[in-house]
mmCIF file of the N, C-alpha and C atoms, coordinates in Angstrom:
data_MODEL
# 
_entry.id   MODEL 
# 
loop_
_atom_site.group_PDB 
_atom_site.id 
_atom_site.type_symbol 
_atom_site.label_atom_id 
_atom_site.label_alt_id 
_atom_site.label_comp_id 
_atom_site.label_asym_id 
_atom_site.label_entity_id 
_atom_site.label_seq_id 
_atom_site.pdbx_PDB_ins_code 
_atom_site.Cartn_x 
_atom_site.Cartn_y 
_atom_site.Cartn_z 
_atom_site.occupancy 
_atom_site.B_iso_or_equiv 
_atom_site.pdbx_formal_charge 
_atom_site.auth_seq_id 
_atom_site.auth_comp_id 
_atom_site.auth_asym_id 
_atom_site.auth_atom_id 
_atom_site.pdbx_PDB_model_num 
ATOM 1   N N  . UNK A 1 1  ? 55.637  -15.272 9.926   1.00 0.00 ? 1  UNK A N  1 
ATOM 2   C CA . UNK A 1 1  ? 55.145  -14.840 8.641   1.00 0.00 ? 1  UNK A CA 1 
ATOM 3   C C  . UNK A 1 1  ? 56.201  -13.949 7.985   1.00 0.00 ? 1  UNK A C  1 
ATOM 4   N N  . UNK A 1 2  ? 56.363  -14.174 6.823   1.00 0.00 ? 2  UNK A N  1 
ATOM 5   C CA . UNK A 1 2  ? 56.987  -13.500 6.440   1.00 0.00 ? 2  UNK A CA 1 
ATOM 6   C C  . UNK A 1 2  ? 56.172  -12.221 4.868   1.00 0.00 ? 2  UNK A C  1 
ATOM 7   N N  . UNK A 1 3  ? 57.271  -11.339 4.817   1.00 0.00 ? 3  UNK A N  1 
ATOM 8   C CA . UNK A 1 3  ? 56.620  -10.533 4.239   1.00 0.00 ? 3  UNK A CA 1 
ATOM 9   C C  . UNK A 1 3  ? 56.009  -10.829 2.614   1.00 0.00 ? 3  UNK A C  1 
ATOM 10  N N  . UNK A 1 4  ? 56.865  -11.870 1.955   1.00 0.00 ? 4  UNK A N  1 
ATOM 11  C CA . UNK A 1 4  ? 56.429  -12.045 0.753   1.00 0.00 ? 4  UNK A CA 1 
ATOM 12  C C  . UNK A 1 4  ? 55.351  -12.765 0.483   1.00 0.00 ? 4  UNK A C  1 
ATOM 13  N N  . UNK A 1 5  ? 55.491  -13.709 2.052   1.00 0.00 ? 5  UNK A N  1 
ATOM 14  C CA . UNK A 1 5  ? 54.062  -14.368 1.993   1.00 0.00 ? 5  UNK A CA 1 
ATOM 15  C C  . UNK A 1 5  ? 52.374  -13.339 2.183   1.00 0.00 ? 5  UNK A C  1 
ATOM 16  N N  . UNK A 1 6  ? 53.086  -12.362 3.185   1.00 0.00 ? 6  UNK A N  1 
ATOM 17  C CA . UNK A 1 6  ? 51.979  -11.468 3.324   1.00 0.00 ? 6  UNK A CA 1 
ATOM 18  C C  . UNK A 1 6  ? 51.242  -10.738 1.974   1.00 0.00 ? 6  UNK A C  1 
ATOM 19  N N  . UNK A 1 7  ? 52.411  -10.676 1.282   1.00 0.00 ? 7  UNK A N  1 
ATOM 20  C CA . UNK A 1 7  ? 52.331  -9.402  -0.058  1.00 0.00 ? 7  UNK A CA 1 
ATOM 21  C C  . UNK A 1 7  ? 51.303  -10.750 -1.366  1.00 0.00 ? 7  UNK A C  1 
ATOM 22  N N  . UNK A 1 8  ? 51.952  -11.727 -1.561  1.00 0.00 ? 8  UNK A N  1 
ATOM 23  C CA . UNK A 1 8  ? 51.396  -12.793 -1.830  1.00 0.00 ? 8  UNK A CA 1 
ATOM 24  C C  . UNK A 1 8  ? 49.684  -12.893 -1.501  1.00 0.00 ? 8  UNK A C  1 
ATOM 25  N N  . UNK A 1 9  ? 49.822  -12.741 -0.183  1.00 0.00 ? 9  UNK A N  1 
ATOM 26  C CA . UNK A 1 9  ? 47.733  -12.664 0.339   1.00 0.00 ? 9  UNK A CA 1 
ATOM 27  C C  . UNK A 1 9  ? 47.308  -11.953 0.018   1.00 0.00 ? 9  UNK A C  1 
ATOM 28  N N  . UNK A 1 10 ? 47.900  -10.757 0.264   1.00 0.00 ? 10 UNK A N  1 
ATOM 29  C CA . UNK A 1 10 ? 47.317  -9.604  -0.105  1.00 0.00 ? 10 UNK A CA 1 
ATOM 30  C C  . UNK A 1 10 ? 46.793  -9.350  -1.935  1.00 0.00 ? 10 UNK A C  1 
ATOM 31  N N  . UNK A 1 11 ? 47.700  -9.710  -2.491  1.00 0.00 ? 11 UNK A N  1 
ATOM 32  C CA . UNK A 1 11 ? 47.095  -9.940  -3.760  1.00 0.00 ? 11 UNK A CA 1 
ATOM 33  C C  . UNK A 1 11 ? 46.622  -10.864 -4.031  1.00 0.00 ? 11 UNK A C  1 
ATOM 34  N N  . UNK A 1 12 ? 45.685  -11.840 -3.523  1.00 0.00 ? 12 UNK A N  1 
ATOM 35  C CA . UNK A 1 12 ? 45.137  -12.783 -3.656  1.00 0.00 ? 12 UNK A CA 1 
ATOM 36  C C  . UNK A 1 12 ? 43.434  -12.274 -3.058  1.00 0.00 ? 12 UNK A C  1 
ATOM 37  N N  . UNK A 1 13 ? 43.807  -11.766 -2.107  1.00 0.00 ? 13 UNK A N  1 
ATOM 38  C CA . UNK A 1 13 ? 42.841  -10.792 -1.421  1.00 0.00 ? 13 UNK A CA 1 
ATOM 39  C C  . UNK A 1 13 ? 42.318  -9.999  -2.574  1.00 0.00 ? 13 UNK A C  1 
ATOM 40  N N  . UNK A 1 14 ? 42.920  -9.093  -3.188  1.00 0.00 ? 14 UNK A N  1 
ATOM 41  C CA . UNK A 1 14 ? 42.812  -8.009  -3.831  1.00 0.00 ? 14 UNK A CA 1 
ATOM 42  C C  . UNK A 1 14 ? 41.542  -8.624  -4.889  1.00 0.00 ? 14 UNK A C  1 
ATOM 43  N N  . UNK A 1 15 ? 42.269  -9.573  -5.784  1.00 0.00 ? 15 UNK A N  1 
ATOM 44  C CA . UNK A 1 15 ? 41.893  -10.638 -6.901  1.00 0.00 ? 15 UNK A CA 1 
ATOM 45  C C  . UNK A 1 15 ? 40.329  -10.627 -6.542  1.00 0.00 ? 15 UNK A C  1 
ATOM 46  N N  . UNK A 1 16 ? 40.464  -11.955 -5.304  1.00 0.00 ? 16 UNK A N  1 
ATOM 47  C CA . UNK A 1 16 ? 38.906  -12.280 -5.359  1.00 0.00 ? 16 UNK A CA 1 
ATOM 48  C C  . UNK A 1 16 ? 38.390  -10.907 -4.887  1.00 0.00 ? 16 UNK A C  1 
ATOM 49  N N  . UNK A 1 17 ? 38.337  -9.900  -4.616  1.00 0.00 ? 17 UNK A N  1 
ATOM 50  C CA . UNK A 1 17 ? 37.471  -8.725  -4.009  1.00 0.00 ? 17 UNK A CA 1 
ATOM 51  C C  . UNK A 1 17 ? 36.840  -8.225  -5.162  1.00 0.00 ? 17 UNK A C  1 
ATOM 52  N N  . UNK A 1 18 ? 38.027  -8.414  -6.109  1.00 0.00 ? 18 UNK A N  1 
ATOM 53  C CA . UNK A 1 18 ? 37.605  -7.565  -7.514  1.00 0.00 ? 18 UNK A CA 1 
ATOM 54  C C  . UNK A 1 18 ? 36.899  -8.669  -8.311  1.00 0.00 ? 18 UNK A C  1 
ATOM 55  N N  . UNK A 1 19 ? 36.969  -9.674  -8.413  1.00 0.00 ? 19 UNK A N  1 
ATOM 56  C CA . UNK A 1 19 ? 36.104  -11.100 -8.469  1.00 0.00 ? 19 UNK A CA 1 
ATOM 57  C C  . UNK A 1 19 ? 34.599  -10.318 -8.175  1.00 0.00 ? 19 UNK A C  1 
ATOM 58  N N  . UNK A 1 20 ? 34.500  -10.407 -6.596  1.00 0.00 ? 20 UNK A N  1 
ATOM 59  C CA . UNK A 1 20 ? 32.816  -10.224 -6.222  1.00 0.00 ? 20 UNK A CA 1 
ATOM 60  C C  . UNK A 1 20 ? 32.994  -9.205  -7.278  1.00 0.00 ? 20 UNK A C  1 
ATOM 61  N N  . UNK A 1 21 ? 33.090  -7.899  -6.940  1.00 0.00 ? 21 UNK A N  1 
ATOM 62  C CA . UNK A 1 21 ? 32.834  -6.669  -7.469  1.00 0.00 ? 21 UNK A CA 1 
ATOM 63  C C  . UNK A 1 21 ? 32.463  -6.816  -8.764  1.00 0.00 ? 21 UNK A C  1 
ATOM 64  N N  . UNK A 1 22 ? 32.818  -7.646  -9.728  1.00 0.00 ? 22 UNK A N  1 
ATOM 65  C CA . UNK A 1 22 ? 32.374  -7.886  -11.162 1.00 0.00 ? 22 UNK A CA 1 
ATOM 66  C C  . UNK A 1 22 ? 31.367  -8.591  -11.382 1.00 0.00 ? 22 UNK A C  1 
ATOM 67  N N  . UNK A 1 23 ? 31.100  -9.354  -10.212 1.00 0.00 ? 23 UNK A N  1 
ATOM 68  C CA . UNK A 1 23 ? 29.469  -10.525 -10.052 1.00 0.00 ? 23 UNK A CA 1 
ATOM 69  C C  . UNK A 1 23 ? 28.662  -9.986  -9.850  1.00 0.00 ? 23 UNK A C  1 
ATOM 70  N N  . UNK A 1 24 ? 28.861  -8.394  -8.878  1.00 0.00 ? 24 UNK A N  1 
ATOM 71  C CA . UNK A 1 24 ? 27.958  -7.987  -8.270  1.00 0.00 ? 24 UNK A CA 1 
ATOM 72  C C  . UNK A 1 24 ? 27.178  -7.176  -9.101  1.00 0.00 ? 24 UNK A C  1 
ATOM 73  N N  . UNK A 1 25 ? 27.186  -6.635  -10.024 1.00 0.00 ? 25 UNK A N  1 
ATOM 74  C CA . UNK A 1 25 ? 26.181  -5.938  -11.642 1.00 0.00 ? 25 UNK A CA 1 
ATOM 75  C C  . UNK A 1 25 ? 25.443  -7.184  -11.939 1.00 0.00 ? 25 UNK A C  1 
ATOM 76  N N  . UNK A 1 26 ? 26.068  -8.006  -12.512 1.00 0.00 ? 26 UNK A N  1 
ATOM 77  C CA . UNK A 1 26 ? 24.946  -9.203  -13.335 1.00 0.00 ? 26 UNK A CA 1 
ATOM 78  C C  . UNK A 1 26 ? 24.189  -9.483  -12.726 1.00 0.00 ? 26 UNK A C  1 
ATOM 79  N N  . UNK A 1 27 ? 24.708  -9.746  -11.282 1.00 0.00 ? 27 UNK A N  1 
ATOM 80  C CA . UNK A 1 27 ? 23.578  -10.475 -10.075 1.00 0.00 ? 27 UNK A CA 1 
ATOM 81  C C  . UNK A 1 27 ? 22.630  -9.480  -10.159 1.00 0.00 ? 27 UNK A C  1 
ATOM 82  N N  . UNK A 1 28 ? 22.719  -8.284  -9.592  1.00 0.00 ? 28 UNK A N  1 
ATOM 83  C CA . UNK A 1 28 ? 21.873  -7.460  -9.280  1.00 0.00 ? 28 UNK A CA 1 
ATOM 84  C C  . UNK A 1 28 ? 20.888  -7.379  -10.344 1.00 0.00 ? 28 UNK A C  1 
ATOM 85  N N  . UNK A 1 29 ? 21.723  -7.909  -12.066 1.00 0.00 ? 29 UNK A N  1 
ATOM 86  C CA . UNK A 1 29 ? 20.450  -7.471  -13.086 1.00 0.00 ? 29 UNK A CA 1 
ATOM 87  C C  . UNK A 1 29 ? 19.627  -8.549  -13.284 1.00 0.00 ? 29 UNK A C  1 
ATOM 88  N N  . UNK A 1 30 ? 19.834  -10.160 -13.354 1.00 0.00 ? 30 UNK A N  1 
ATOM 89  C CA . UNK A 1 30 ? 19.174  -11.007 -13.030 1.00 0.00 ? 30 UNK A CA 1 
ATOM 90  C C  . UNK A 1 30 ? 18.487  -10.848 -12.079 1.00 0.00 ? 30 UNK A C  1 
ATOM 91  N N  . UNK A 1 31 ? 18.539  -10.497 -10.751 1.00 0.00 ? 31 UNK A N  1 
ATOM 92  C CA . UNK A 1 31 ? 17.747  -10.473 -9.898  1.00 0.00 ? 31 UNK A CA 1 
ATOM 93  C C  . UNK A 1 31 ? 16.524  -9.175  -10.443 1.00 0.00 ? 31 UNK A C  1 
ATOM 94  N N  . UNK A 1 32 ? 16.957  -8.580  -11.112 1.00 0.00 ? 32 UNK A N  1 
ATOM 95  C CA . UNK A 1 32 ? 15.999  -7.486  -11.497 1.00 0.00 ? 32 UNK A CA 1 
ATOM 96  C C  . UNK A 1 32 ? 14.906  -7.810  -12.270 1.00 0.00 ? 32 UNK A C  1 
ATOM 97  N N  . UNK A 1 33 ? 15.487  -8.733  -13.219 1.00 0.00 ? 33 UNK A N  1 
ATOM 98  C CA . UNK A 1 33 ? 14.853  -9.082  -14.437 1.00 0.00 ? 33 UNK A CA 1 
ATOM 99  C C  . UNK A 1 33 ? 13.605  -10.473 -14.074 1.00 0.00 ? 33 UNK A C  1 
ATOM 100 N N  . UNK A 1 34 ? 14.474  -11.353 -13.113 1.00 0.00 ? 34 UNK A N  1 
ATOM 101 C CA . UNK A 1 34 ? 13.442  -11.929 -12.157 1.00 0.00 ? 34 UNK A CA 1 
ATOM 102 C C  . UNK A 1 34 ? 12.323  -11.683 -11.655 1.00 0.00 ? 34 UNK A C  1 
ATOM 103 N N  . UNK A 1 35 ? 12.534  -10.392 -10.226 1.00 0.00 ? 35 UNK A N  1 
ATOM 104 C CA . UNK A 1 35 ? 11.921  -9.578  -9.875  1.00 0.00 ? 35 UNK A CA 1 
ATOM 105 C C  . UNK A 1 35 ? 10.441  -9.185  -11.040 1.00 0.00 ? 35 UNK A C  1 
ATOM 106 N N  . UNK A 1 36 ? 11.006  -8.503  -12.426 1.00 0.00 ? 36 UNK A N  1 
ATOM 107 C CA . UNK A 1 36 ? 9.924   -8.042  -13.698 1.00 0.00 ? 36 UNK A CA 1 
ATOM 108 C C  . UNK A 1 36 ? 8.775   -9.428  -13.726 1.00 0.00 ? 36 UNK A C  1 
ATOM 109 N N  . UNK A 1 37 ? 9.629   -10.009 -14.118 1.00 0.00 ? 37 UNK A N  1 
ATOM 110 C CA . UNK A 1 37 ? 9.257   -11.589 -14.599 1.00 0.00 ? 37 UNK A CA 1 
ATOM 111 C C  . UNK A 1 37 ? 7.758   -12.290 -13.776 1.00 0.00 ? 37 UNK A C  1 
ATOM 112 N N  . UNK A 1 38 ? 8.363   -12.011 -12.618 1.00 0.00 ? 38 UNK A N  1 
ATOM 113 C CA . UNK A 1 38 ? 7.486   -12.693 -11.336 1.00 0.00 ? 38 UNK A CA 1 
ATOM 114 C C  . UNK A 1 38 ? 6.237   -11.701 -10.824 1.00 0.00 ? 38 UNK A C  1 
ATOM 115 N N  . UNK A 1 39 ? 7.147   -10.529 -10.763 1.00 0.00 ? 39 UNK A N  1 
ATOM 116 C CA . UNK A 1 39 ? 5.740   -9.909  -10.013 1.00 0.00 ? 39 UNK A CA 1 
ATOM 117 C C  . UNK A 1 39 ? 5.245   -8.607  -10.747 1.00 0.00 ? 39 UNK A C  1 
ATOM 118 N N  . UNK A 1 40 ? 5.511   -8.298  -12.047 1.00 0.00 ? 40 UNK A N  1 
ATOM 119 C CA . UNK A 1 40 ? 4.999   -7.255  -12.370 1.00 0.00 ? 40 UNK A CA 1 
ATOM 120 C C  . UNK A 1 40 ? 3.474   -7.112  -12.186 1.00 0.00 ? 40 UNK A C  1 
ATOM 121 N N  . UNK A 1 41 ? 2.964   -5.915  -12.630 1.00 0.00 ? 41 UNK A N  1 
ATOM 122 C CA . UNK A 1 41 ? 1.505   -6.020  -12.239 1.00 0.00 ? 41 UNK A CA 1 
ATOM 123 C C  . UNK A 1 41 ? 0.948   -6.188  -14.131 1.00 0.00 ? 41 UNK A C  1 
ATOM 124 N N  . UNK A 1 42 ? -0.205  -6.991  -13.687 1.00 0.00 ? 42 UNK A N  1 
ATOM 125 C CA . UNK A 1 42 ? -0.934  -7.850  -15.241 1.00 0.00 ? 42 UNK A CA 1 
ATOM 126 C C  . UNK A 1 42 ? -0.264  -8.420  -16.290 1.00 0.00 ? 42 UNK A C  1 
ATOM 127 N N  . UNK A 1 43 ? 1.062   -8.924  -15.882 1.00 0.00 ? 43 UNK A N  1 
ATOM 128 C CA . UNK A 1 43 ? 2.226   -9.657  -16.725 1.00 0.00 ? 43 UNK A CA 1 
ATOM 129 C C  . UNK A 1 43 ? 2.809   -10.090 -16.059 1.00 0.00 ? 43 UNK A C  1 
ATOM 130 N N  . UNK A 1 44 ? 2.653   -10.360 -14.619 1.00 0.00 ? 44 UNK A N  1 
ATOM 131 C CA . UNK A 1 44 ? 3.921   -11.166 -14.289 1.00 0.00 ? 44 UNK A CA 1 
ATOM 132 C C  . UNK A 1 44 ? 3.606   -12.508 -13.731 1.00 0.00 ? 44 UNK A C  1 
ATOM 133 N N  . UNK A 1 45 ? 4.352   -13.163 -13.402 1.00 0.00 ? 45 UNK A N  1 
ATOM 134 C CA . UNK A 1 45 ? 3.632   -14.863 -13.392 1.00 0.00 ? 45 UNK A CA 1 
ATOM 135 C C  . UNK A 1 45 ? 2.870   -15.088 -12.069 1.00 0.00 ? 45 UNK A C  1 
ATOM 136 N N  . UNK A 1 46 ? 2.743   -14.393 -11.534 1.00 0.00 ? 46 UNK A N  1 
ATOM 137 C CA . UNK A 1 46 ? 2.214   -14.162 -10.080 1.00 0.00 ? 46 UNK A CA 1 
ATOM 138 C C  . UNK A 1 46 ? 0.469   -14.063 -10.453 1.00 0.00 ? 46 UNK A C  1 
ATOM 139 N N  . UNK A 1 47 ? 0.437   -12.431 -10.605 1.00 0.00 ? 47 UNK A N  1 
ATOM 140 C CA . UNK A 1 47 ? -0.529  -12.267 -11.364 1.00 0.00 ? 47 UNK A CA 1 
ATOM 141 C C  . UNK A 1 47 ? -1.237  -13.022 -12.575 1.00 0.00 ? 47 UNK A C  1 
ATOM 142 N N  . UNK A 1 48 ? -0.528  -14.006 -13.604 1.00 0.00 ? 48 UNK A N  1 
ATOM 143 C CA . UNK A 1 48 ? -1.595  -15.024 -14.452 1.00 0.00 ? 48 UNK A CA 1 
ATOM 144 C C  . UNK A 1 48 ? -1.781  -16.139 -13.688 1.00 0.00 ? 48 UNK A C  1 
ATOM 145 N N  . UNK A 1 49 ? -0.969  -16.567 -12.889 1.00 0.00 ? 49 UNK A N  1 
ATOM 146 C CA . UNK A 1 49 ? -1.300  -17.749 -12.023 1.00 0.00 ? 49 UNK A CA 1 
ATOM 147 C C  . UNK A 1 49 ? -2.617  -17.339 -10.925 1.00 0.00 ? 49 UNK A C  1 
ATOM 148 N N  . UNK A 1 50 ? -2.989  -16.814 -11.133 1.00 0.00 ? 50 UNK A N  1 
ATOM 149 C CA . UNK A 1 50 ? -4.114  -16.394 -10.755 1.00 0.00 ? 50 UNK A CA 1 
ATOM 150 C C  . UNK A 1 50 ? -5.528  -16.219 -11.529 1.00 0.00 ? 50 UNK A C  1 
ATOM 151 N N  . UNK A 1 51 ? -5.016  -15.831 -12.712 1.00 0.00 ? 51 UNK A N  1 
ATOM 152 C CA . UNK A 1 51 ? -6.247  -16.013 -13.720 1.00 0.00 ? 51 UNK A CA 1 
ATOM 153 C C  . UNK A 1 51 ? -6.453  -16.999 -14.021 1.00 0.00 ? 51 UNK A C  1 
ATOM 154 N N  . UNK A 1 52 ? -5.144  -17.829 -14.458 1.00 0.00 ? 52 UNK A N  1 
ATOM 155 C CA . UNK A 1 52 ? -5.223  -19.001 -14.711 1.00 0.00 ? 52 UNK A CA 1 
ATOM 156 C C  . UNK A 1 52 ? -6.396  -20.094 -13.579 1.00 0.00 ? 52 UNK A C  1 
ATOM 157 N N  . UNK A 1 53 ? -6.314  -20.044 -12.809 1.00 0.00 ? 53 UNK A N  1 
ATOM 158 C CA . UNK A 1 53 ? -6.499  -20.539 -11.176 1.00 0.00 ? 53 UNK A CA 1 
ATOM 159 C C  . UNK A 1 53 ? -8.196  -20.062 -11.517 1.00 0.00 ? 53 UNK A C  1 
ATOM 160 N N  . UNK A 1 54 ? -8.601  -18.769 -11.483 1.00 0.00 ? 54 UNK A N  1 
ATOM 161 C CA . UNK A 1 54 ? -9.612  -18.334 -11.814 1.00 0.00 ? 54 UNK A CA 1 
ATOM 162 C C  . UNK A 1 54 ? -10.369 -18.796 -12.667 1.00 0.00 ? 54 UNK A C  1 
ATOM 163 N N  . UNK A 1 55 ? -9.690  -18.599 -13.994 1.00 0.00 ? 55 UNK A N  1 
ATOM 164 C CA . UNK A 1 55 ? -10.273 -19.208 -15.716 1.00 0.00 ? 55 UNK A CA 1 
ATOM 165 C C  . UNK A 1 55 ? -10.604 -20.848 -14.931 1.00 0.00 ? 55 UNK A C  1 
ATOM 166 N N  . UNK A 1 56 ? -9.956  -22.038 -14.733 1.00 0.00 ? 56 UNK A N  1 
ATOM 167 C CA . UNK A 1 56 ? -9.815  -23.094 -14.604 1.00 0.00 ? 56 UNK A CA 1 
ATOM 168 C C  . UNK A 1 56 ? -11.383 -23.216 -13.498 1.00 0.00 ? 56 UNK A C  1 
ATOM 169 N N  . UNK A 1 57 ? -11.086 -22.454 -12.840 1.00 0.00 ? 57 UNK A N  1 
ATOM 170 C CA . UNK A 1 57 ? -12.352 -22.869 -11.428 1.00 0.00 ? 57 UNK A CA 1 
ATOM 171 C C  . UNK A 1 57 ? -13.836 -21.971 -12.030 1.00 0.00 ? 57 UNK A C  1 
ATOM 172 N N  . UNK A 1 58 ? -13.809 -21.472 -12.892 1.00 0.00 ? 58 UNK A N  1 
ATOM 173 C CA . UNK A 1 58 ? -14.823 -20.714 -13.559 1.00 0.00 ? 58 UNK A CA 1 
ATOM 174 C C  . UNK A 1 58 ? -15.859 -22.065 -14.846 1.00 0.00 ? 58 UNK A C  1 
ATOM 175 N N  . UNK A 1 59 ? -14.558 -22.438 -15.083 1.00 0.00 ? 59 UNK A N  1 
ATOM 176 C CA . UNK A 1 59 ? -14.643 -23.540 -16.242 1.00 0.00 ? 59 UNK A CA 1 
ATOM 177 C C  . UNK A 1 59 ? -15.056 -25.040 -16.040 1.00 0.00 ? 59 UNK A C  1 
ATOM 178 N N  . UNK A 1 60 ? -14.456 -25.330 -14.665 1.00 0.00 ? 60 UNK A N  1 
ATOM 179 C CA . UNK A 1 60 ? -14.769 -26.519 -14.291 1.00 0.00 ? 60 UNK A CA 1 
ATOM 180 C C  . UNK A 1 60 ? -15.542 -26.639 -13.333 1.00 0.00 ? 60 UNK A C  1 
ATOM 181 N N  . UNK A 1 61 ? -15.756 -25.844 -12.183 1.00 0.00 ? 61 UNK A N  1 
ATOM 182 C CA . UNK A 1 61 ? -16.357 -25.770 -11.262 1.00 0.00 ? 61 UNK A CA 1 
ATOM 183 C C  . UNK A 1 61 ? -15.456 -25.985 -9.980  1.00 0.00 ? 61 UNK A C  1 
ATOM 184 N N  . UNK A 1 62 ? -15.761 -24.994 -8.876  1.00 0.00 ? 62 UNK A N  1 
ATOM 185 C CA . UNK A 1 62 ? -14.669 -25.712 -7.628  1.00 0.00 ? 62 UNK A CA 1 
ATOM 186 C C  . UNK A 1 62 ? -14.609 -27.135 -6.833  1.00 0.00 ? 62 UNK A C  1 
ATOM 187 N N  . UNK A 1 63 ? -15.148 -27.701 -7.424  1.00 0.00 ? 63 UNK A N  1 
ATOM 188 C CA . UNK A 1 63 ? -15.009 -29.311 -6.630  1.00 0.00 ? 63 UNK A CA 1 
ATOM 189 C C  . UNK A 1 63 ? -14.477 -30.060 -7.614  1.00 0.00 ? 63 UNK A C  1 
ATOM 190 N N  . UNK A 1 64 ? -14.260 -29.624 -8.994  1.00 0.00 ? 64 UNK A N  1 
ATOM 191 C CA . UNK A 1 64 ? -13.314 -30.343 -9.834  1.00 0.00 ? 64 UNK A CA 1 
ATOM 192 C C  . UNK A 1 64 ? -12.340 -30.977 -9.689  1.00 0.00 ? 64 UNK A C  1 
ATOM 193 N N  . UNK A 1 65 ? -11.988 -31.869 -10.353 1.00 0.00 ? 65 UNK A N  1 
ATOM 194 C CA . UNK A 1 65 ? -10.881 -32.617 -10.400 1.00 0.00 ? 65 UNK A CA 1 
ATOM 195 C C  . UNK A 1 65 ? -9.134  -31.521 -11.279 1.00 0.00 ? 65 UNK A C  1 
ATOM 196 N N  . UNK A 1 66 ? -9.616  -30.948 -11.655 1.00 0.00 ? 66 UNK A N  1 
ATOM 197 C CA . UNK A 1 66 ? -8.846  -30.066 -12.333 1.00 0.00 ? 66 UNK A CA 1 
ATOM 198 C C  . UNK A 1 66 ? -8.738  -29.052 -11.231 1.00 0.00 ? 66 UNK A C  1 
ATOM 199 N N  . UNK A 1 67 ? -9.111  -28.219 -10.946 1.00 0.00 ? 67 UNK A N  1 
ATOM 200 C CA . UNK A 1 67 ? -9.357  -27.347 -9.812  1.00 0.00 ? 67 UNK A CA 1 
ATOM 201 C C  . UNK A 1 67 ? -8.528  -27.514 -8.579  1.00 0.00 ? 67 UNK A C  1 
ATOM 202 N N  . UNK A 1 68 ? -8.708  -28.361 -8.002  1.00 0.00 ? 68 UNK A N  1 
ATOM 203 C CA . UNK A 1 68 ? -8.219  -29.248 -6.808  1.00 0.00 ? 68 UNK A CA 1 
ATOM 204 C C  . UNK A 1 68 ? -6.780  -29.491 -7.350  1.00 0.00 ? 68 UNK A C  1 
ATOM 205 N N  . UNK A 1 69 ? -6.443  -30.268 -8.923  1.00 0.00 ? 69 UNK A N  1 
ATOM 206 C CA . UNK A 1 69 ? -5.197  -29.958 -8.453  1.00 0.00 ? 69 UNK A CA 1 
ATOM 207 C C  . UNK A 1 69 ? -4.274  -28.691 -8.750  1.00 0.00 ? 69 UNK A C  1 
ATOM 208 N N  . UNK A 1 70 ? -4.834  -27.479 -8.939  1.00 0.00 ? 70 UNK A N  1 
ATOM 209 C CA . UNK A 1 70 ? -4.096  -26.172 -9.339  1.00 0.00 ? 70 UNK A CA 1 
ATOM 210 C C  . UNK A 1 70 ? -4.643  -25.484 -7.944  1.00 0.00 ? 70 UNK A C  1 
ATOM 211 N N  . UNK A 1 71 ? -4.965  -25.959 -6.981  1.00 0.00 ? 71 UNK A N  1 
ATOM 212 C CA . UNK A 1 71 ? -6.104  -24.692 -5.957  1.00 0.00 ? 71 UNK A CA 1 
ATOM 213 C C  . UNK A 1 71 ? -4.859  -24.911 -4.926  1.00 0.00 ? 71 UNK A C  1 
ATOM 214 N N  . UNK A 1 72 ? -4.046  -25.837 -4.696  1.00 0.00 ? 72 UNK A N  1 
ATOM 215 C CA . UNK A 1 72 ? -3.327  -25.973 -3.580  1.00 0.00 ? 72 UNK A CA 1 
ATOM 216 C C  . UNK A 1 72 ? -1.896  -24.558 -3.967  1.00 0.00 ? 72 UNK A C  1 
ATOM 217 N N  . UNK A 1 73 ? -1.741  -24.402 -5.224  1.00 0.00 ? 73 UNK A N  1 
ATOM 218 C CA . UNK A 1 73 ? -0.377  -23.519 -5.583  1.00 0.00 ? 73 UNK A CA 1 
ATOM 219 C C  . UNK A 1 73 ? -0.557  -22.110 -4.975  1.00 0.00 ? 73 UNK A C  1 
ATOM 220 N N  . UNK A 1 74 ? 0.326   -22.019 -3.966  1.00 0.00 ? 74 UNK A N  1 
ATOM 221 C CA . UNK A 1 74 ? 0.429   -20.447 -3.769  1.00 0.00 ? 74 UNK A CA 1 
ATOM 222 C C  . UNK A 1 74 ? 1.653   -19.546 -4.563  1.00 0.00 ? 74 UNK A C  1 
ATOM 223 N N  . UNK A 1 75 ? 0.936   -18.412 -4.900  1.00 0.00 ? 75 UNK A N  1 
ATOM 224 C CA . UNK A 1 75 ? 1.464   -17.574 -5.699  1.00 0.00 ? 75 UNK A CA 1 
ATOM 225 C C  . UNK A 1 75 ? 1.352   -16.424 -4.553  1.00 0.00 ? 75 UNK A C  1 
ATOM 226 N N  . UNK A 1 76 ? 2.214   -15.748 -4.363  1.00 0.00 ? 76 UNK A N  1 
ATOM 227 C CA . UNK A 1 76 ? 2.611   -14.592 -3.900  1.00 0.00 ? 76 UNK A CA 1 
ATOM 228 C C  . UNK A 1 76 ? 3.588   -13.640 -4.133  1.00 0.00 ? 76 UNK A C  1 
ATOM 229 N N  . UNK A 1 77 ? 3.771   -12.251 -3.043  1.00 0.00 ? 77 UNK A N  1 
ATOM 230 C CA . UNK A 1 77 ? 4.619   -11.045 -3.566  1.00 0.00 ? 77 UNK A CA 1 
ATOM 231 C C  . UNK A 1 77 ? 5.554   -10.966 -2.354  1.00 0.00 ? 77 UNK A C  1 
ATOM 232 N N  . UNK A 1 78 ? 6.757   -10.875 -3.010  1.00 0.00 ? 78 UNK A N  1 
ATOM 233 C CA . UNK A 1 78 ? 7.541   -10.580 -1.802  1.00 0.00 ? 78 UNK A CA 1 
ATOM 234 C C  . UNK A 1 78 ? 7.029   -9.016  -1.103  1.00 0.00 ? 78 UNK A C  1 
ATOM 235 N N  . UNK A 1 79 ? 7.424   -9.182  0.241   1.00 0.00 ? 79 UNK A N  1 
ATOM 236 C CA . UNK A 1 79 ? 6.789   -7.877  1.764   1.00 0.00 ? 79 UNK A CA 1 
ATOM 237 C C  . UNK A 1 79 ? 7.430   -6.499  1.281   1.00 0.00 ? 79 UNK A C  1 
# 
């Protein structure tokens, strides 16, 4: 090995590190904004998929044909 090749990696190294490091904000805010999206409490899609689920089996009755096919969807919260 020689050294210019080393110096060469090394800034190549450097590059992509600072690469992640600039992904790693957006990611984190998408994942945030996700996070809002999905599980807030009485707005988030977790929570209406449930009313929804509710409203529908209130409306049709639970042996419905409508019912049956929205009763199998699980909605949950991440642990």
């Amino acid at each position: 090995m020689q050294i210019a090749t080393l110096n060469t990696y090394s800034t190549s190294l450097k590059g992509a590190n600072t690469a992640v490091m600039n992904a790693a904000t957006p990611l984190s805010n998408s994942r945030i904004s996700r996070d809002e999206a999905m599980y807030a409490d009485d707005s988030g899609l977790v929570d209406l998929a449930g009313l929804v689920k509710k409203y529908v089996k209130s409306l049709y009755g639970a042996d419905s044909p409508q019912f049956q096919q929205i009763s199998g969807l699980e909605f949950t919260r991440p642990r």
